[in-house]
PDB file of N, CA, C, O and CB in Angstrom:
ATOM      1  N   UNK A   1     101.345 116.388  72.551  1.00  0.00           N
ATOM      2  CA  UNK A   1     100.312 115.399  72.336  1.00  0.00           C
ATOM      3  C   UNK A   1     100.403 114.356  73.456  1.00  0.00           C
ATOM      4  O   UNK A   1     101.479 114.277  74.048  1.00  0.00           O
ATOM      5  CB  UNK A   1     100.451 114.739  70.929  1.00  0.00           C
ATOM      6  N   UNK A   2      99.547 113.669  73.759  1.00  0.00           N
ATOM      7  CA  UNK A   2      98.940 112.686  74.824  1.00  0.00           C
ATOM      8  C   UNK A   2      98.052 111.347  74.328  1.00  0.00           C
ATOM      9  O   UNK A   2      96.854 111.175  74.105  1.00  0.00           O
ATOM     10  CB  UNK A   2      97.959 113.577  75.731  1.00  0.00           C
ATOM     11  N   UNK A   3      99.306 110.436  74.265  1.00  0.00           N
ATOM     12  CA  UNK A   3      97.960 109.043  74.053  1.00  0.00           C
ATOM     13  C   UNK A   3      97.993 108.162  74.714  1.00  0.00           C
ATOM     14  O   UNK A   3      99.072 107.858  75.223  1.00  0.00           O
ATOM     15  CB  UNK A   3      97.824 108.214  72.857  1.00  0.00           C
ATOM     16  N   UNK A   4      96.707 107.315  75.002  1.00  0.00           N
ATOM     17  CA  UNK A   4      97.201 106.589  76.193  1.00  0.00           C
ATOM     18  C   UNK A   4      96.333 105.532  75.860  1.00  0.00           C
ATOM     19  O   UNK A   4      95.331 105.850  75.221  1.00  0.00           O
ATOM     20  CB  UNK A   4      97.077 107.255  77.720  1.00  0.00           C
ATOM     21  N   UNK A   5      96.521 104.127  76.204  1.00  0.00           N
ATOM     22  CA  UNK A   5      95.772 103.324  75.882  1.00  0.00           C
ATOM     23  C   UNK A   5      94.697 102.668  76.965  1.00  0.00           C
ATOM     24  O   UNK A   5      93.798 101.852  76.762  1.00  0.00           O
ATOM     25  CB  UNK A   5      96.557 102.548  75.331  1.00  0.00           C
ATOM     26  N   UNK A   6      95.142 103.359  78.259  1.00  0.00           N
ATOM     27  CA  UNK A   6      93.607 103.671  79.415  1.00  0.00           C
ATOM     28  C   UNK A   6      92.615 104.538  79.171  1.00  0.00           C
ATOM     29  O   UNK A   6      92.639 105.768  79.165  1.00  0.00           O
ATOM     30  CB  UNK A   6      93.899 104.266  80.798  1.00  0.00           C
ATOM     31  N   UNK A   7      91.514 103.590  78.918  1.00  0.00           N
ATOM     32  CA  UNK A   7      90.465 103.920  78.463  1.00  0.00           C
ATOM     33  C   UNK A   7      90.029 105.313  79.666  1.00  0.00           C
ATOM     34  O   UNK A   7      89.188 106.139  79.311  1.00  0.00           O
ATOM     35  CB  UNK A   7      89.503 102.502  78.322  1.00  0.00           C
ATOM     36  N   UNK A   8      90.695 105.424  81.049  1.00  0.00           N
ATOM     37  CA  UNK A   8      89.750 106.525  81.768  1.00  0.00           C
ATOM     38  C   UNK A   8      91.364 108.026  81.554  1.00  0.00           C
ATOM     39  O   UNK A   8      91.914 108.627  82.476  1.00  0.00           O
ATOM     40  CB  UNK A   8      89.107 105.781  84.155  1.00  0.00           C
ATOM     41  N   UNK A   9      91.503 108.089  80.811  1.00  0.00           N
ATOM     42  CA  UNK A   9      92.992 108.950  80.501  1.00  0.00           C
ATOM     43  C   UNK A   9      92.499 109.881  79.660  1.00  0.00           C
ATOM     44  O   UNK A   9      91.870 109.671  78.622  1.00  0.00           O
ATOM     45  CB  UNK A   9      94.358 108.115  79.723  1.00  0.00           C
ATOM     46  N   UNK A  10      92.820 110.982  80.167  1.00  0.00           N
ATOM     47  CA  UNK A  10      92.140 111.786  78.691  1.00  0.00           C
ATOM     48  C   UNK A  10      93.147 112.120  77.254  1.00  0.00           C
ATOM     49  O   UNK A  10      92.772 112.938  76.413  1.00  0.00           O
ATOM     50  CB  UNK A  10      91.595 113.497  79.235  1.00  0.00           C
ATOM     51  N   UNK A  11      94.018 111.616  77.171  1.00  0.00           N
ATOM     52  CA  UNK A  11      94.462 110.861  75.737  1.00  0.00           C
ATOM     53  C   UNK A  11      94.360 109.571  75.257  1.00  0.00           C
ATOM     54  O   UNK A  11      94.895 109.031  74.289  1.00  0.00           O
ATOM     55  CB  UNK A  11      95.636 110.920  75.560  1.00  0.00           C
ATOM     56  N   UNK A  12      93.548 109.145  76.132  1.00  0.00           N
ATOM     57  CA  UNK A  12      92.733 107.584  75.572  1.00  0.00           C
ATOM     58  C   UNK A  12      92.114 108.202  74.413  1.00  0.00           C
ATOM     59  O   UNK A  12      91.585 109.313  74.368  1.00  0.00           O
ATOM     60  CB  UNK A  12      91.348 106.711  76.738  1.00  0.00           C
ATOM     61  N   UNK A  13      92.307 106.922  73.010  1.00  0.00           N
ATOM     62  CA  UNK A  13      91.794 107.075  71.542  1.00  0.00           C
ATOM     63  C   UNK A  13      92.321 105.853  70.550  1.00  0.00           C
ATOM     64  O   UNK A  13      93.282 105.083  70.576  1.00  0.00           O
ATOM     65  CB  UNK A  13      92.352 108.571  70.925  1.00  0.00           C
ATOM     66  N   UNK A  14      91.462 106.022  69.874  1.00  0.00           N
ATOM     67  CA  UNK A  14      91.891 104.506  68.988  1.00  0.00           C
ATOM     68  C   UNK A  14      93.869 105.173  68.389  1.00  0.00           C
ATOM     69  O   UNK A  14      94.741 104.405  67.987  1.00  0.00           O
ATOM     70  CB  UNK A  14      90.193 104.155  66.895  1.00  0.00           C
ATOM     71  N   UNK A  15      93.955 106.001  68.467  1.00  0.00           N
ATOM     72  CA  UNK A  15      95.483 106.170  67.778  1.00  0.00           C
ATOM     73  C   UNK A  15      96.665 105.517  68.159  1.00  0.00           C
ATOM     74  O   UNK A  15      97.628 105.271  67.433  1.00  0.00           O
ATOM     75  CB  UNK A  15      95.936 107.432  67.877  1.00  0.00           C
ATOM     76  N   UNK A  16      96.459 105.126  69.927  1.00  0.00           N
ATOM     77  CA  UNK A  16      97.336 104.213  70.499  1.00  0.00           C
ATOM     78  C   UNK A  16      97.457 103.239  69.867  1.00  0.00           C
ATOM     79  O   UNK A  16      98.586 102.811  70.106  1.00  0.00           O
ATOM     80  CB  UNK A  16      97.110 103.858  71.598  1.00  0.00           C
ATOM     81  N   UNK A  17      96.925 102.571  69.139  1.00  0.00           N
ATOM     82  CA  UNK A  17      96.910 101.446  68.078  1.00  0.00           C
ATOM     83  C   UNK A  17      97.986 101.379  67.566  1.00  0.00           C
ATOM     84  O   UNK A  17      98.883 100.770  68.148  1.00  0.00           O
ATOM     85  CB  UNK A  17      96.026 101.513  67.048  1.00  0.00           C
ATOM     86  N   UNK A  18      98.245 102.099  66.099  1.00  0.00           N
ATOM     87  CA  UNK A  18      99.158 102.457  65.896  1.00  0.00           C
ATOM     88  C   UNK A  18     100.082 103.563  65.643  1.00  0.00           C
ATOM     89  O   UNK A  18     100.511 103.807  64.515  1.00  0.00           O
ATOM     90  CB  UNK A  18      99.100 102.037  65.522  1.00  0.00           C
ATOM     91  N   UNK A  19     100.452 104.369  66.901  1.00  0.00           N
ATOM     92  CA  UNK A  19     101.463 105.112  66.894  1.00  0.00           C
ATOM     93  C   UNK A  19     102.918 104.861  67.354  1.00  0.00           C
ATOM     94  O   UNK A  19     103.027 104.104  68.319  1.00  0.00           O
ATOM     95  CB  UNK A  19     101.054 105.947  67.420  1.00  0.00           C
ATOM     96  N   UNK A  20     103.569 105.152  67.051  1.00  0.00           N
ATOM     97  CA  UNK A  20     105.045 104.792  67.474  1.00  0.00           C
ATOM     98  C   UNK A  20     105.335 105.761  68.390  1.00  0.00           C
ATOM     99  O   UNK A  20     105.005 106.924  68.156  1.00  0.00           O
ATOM    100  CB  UNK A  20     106.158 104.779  66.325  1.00  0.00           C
ATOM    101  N   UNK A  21     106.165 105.323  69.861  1.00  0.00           N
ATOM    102  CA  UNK A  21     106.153 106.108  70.881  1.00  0.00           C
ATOM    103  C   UNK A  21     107.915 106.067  71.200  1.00  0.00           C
ATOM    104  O   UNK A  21     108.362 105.136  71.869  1.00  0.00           O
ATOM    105  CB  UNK A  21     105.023 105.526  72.094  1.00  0.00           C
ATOM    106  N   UNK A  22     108.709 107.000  70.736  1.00  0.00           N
ATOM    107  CA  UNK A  22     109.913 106.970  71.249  1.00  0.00           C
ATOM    108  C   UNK A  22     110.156 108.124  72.708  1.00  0.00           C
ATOM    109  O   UNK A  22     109.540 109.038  73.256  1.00  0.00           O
ATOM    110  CB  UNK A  22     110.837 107.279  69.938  1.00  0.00           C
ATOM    111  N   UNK A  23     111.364 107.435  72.849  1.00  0.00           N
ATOM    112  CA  UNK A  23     111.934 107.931  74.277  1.00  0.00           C
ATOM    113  C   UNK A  23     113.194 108.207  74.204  1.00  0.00           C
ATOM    114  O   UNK A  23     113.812 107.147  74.107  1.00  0.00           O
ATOM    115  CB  UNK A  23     111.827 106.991  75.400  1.00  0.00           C
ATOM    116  N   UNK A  24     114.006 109.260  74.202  1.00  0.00           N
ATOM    117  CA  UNK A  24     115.029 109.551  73.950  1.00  0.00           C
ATOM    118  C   UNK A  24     115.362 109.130  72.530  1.00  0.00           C
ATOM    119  O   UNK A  24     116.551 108.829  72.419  1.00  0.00           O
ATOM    120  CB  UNK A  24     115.734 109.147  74.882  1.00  0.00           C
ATOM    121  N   UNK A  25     114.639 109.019  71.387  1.00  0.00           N
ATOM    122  CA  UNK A  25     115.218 108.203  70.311  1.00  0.00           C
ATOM    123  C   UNK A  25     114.980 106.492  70.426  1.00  0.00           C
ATOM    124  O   UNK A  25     115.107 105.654  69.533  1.00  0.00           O
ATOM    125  CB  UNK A  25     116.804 108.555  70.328  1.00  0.00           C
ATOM    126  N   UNK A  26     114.747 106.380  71.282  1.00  0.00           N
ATOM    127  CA  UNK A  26     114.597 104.484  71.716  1.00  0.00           C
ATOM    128  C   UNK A  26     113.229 104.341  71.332  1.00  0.00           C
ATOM    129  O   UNK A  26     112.597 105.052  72.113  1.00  0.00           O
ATOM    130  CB  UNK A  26     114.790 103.865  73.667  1.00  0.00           C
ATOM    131  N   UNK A  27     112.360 103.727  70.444  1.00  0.00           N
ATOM    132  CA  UNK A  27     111.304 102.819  70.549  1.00  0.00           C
ATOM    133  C   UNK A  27     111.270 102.356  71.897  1.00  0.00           C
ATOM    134  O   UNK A  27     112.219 101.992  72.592  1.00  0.00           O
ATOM    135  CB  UNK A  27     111.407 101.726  69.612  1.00  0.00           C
ATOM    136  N   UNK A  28     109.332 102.450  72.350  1.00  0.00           N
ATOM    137  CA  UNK A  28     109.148 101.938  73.525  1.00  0.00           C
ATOM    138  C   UNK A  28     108.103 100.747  72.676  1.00  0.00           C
ATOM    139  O   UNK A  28     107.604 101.027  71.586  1.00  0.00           O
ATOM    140  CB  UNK A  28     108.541 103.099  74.835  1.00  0.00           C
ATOM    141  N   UNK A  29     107.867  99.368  73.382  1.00  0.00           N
ATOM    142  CA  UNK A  29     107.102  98.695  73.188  1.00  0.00           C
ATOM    143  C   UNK A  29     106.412  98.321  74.354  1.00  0.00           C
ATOM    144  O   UNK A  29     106.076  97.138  74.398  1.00  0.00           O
ATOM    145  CB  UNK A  29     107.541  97.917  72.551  1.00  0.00           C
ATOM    146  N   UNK A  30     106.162  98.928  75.167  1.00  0.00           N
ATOM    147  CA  UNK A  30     105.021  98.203  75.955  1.00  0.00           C
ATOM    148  C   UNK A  30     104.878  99.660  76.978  1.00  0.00           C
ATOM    149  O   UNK A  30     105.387  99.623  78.098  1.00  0.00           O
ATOM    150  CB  UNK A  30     105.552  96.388  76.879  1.00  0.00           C
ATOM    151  N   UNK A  31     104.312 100.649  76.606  1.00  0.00           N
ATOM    152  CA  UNK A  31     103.661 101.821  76.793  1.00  0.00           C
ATOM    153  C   UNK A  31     102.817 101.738  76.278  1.00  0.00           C
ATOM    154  O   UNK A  31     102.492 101.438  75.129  1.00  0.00           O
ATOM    155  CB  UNK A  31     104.090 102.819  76.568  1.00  0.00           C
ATOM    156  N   UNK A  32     102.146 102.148  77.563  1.00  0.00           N
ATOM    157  CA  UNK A  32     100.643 102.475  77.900  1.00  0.00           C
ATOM    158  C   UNK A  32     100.125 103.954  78.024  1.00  0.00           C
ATOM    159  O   UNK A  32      98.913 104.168  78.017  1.00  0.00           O
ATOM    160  CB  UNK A  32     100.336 101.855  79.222  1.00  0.00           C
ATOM    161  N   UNK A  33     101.045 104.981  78.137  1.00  0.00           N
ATOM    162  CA  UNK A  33     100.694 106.071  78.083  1.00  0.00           C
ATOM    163  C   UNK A  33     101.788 106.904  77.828  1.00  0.00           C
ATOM    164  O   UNK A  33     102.898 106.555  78.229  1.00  0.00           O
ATOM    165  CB  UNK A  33     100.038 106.326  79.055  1.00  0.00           C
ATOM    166  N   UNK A  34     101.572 108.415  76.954  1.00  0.00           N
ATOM    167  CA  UNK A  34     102.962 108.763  76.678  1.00  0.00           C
ATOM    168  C   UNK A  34     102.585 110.057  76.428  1.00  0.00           C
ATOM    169  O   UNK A  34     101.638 110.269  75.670  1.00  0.00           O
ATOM    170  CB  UNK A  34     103.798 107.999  75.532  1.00  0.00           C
ATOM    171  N   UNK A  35     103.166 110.929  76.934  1.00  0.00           N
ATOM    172  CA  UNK A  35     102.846 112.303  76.970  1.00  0.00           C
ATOM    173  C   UNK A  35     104.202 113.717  76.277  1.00  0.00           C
ATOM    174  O   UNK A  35     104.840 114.239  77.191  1.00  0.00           O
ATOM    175  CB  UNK A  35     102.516 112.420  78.713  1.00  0.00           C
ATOM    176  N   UNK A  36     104.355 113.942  75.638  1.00  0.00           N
ATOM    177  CA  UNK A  36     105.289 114.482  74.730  1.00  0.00           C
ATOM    178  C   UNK A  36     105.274 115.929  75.585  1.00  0.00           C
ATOM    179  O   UNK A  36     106.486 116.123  75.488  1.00  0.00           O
ATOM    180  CB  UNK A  36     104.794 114.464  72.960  1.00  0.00           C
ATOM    181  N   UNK A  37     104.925 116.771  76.142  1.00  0.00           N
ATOM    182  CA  UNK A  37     104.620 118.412  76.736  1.00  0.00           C
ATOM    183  C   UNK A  37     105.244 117.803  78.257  1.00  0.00           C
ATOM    184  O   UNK A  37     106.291 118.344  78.614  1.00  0.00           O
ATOM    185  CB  UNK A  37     102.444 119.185  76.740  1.00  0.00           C
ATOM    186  N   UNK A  38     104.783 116.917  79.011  1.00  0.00           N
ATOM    187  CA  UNK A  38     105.653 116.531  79.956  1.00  0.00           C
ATOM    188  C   UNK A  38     106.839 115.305  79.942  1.00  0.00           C
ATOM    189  O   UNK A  38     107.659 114.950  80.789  1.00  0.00           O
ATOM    190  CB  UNK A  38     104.827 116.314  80.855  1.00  0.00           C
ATOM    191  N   UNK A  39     106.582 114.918  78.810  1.00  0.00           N
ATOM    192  CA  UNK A  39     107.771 114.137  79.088  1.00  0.00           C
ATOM    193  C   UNK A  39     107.976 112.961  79.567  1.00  0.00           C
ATOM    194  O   UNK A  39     109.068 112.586  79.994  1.00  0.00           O
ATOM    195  CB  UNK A  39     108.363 114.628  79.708  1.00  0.00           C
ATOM    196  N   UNK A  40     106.941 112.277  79.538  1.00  0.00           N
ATOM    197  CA  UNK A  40     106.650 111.083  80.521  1.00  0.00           C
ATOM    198  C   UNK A  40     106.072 110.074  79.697  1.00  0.00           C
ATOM    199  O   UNK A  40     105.285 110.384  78.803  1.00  0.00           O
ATOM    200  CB  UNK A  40     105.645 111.422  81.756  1.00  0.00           C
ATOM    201  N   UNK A  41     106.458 108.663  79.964  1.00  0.00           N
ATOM    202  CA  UNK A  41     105.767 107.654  79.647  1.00  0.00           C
ATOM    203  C   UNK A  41     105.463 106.566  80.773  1.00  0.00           C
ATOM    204  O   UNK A  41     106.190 106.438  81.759  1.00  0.00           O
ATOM    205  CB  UNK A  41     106.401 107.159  78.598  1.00  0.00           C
ATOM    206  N   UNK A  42     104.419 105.858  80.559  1.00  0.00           N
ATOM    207  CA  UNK A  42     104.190 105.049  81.295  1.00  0.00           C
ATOM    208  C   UNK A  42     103.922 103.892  81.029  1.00  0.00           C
ATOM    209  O   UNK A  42     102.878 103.624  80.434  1.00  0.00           O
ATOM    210  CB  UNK A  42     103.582 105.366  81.828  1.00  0.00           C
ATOM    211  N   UNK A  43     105.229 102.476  81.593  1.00  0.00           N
ATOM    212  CA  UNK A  43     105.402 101.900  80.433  1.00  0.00           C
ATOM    213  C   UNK A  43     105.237 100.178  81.770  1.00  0.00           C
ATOM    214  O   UNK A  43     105.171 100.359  82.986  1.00  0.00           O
ATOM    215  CB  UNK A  43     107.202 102.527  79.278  1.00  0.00           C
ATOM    216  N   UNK A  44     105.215  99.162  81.325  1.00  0.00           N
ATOM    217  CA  UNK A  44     105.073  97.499  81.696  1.00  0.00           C
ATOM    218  C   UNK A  44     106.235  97.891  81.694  1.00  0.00           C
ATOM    219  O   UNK A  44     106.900  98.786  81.172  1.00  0.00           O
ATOM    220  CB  UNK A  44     104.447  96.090  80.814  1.00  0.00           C
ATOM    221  N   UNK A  45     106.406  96.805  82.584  1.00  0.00           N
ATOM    222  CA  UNK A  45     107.588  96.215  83.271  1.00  0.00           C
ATOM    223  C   UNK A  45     107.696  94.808  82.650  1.00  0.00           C
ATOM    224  O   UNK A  45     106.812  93.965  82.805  1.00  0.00           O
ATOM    225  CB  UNK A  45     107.424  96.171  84.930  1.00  0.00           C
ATOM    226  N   UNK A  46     109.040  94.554  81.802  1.00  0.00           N
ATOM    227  CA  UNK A  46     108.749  93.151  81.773  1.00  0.00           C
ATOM    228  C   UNK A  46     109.482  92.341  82.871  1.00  0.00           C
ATOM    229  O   UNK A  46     110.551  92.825  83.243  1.00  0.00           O
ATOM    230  CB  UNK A  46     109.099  92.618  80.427  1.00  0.00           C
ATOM    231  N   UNK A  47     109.064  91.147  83.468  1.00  0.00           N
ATOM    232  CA  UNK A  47     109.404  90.397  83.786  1.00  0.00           C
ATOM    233  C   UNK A  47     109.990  88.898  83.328  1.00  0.00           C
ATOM    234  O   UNK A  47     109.864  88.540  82.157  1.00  0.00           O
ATOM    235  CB  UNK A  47     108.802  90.582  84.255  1.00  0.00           C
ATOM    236  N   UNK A  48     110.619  88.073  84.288  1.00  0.00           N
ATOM    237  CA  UNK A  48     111.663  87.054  84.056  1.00  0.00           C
ATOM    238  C   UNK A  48     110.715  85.945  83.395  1.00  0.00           C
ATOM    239  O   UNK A  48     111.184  85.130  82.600  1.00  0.00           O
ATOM    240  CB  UNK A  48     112.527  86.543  85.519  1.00  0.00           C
ATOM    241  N   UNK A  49     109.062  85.946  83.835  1.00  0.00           N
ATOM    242  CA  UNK A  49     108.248  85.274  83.091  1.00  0.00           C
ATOM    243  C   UNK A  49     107.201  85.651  82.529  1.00  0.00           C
ATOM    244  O   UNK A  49     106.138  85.053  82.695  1.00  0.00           O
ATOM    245  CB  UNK A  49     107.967  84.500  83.562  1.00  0.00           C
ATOM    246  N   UNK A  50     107.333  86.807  81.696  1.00  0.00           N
ATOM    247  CA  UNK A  50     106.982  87.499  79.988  1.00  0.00           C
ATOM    248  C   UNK A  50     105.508  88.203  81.119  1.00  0.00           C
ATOM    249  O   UNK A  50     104.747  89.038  80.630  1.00  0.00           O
ATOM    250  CB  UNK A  50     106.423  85.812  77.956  1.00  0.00           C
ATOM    251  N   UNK A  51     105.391  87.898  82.033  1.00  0.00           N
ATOM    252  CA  UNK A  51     103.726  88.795  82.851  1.00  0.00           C
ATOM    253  C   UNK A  51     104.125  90.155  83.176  1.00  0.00           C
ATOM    254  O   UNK A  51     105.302  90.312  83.503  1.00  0.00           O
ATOM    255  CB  UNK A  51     103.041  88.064  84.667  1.00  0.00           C
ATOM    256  N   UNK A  52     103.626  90.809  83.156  1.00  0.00           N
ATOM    257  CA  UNK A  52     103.726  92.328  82.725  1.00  0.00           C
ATOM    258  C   UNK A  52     102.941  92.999  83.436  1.00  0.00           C
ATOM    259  O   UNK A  52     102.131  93.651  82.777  1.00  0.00           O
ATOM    260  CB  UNK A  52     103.408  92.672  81.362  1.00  0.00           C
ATOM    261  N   UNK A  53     102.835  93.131  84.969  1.00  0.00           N
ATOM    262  CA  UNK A  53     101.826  93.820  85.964  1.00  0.00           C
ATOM    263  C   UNK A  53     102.597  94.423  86.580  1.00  0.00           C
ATOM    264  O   UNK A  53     102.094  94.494  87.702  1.00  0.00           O
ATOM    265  CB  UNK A  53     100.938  93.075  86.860  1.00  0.00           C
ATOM    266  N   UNK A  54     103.390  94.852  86.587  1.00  0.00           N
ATOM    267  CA  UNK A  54     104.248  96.458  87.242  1.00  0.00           C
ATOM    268  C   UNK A  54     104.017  97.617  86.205  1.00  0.00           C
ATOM    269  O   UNK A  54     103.521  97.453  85.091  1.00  0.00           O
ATOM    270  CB  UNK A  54     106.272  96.313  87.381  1.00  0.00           C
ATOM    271  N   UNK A  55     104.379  98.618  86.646  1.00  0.00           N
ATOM    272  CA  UNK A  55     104.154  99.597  85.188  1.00  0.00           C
ATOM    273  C   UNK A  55     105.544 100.375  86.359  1.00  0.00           C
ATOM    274  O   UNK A  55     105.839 100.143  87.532  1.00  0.00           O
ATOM    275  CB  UNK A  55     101.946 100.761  84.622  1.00  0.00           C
ATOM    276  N   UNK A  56     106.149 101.409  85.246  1.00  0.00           N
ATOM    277  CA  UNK A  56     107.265 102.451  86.423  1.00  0.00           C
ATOM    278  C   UNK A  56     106.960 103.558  85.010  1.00  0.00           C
ATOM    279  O   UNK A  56     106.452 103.280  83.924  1.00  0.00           O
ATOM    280  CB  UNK A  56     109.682 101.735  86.951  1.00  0.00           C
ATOM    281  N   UNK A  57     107.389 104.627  85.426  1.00  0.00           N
ATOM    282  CA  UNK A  57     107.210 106.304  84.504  1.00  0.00           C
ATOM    283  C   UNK A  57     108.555 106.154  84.092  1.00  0.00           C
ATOM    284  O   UNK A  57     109.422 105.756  84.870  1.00  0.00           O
ATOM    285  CB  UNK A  57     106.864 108.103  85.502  1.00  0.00           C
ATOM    286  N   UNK A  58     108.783 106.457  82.887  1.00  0.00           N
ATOM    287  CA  UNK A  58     110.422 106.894  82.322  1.00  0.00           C
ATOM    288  C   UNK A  58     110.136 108.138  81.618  1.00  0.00           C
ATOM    289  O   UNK A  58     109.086 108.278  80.990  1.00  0.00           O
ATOM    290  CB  UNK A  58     111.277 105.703  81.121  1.00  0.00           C
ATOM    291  N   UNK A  59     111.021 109.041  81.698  1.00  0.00           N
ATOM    292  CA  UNK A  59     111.255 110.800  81.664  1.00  0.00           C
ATOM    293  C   UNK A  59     112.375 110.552  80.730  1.00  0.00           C
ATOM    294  O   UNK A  59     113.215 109.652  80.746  1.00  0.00           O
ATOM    295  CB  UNK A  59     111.744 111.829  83.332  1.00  0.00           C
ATOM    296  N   UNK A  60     112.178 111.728  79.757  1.00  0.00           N
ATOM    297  CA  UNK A  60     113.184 111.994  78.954  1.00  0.00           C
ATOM    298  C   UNK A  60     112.173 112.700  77.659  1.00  0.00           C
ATOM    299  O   UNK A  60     111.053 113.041  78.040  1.00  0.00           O
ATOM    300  CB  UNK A  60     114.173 110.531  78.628  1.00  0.00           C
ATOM    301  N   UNK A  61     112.408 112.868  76.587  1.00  0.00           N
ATOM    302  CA  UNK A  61     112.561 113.635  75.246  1.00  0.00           C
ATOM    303  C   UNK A  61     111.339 112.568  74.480  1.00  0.00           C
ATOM    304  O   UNK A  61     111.698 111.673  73.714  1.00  0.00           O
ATOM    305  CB  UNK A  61     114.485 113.625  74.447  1.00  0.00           C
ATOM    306  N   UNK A  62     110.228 112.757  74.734  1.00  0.00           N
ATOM    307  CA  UNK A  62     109.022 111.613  73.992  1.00  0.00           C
ATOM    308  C   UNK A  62     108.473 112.182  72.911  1.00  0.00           C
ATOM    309  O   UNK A  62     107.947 113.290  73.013  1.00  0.00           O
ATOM    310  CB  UNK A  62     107.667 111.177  74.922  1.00  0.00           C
ATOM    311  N   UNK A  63     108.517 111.469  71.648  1.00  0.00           N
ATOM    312  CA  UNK A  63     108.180 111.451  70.445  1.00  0.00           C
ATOM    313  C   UNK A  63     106.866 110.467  70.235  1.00  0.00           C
ATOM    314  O   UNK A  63     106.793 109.313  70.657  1.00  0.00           O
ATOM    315  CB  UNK A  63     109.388 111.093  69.695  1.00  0.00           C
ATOM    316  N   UNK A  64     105.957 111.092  69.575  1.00  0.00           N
ATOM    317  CA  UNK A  64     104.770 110.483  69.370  1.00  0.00           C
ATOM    318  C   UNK A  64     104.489 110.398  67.955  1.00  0.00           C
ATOM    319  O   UNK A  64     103.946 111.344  67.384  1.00  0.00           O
ATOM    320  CB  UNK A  64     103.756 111.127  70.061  1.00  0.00           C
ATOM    321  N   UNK A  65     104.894 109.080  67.191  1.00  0.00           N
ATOM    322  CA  UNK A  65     105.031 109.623  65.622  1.00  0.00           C
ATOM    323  C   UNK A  65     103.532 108.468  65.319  1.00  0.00           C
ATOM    324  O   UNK A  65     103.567 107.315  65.751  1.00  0.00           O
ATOM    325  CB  UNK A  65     107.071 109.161  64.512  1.00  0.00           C
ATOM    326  N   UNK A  66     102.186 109.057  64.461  1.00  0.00           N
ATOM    327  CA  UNK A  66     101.099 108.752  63.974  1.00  0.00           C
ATOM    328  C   UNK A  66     101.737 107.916  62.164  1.00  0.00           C
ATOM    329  O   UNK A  66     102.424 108.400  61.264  1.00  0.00           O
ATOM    330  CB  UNK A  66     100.053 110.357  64.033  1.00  0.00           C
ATOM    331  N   UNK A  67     101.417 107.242  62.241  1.00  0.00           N
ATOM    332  CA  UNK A  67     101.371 106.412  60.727  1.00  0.00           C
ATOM    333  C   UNK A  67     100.942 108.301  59.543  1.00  0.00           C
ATOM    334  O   UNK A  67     100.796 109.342  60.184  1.00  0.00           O
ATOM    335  CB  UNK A  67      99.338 104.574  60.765  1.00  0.00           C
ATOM    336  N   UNK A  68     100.878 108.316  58.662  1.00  0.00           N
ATOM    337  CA  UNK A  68     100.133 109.332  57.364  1.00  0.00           C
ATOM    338  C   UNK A  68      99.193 108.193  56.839  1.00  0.00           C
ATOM    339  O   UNK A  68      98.433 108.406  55.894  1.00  0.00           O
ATOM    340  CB  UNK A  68     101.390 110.043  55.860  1.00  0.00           C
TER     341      UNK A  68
END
């Protein structure tokens, strides 16, 4: 599965809302896109003053868990 919260992504969908996106077992909170078949997320960078305009890819084991 593929969700992404860029609207031009083709797993853009209201589900990014609320789905829970782990990474190795770790909760991610500030992913923007997350792809479970490759493995990839694409996530903010936080910075020393809370602004959040870098993004970097982290690889590993991604879980995409939907609310029931």
């Amino acid at each position: 599965m593929r969700l992404s919260a860029d609207k031009d992504d083709p797993g853009y969908g209201p589900a990014y809302l609320t789905a829970k996106v782990l990474l190795d077992g770790v909760e991610l909170k500030d992913c923007i896109t997350a792809d479970e078949e490759r493995g990839e997320c694409l996530c903010f960078l936080p910075t020393a003053t809370g602004t959040q305009l870098d993004t970097e890819m982290r690889c590993g084991k991604v879980e995409i868990i939907l609310p029931s």
